[in-house]
C-alpha positions in Angstrom: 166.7 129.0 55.4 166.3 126.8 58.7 163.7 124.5 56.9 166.2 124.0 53.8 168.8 123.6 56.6 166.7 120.8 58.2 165.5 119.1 54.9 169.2 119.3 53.5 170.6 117.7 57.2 168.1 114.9 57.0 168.2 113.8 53.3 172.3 113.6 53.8 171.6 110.5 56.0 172.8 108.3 53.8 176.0 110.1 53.0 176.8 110.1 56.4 176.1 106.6 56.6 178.3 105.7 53.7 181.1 108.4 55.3 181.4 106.9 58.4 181.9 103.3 57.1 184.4 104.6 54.6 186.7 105.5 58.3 185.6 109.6 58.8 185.3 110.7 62.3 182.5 112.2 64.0 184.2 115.6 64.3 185.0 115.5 61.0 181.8 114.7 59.9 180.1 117.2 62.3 182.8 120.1 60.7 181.9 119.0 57.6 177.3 119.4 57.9 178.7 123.0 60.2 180.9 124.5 56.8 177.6 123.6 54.7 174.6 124.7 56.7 177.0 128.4 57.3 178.1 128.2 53.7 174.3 128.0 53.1 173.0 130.2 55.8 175.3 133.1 54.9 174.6 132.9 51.1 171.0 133.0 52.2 171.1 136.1 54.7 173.8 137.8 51.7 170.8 137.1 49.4 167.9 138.7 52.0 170.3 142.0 52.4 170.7 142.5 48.4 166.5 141.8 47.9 165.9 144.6 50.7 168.5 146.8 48.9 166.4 146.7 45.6 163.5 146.6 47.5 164.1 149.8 49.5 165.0 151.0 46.1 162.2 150.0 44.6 159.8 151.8 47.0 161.7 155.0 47.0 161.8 155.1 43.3 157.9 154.3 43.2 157.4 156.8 45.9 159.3 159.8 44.0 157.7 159.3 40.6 155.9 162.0 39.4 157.0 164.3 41.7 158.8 167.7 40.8 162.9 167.2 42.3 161.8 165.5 45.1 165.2 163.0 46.2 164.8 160.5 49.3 167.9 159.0 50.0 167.5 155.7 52.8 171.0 154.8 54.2 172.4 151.7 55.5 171.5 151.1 58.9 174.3 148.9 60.9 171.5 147.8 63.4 169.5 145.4 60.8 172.9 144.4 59.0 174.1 143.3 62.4 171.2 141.2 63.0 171.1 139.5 59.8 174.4 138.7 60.4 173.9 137.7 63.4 170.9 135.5 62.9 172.3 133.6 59.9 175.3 132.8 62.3 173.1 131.5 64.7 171.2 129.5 62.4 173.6 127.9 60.7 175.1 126.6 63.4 171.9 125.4 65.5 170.4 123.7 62.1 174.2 122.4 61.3 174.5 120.8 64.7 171.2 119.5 64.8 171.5 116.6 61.9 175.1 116.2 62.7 174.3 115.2 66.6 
């Protein structure tokens, strides 16, 4: 996600050109490249919980076939939830800042 982040930041050059001699401020342009690289970010970590989801179902599923009654039930752990969280919240907002300064 931070190299889309940095690819999107620097092809939006010209838009910010074109903003800025239209009258928009820096801090509103700055707002504007934070709201889409955490838009971006967060749709990106949402979409790396729901692929280890299926994934963890996946290999439990693989794991339990052919077996006689065997059930294996993984929970949600808060820890890595937390982090992914946290991590797209941090880079969102480093690879938003980044093009906008």
């Amino acid at each position: 996600m931070a190299g889309l982040l940095l690819v999107r930041g620097a092809s939006c050059e010209r838009e910010m050109a074109l903003r800025v001699s239209l009258g928009a401020g820096r801090l509103r342009l700055v707002r504007q490249a934070l709201t889409e690289s955490l838009l971006l970010s967060f749709m990106g970590g949402l979409l790396g919980l729901l692929f280890a989801a299926w994934g963890t179902r996946l290999i439990v599923n693989i794991v339990a076939s052919g077996r006689d009654r065997m059930d294996l039930s993984v929970p949600v752990a808060l820890v890595p939830v937390l982090f992914t969280a946290f991590s797209t919240l941090f880079t969102g907002l480093l690879f938003g800042l980044v093009p906008a300064v």
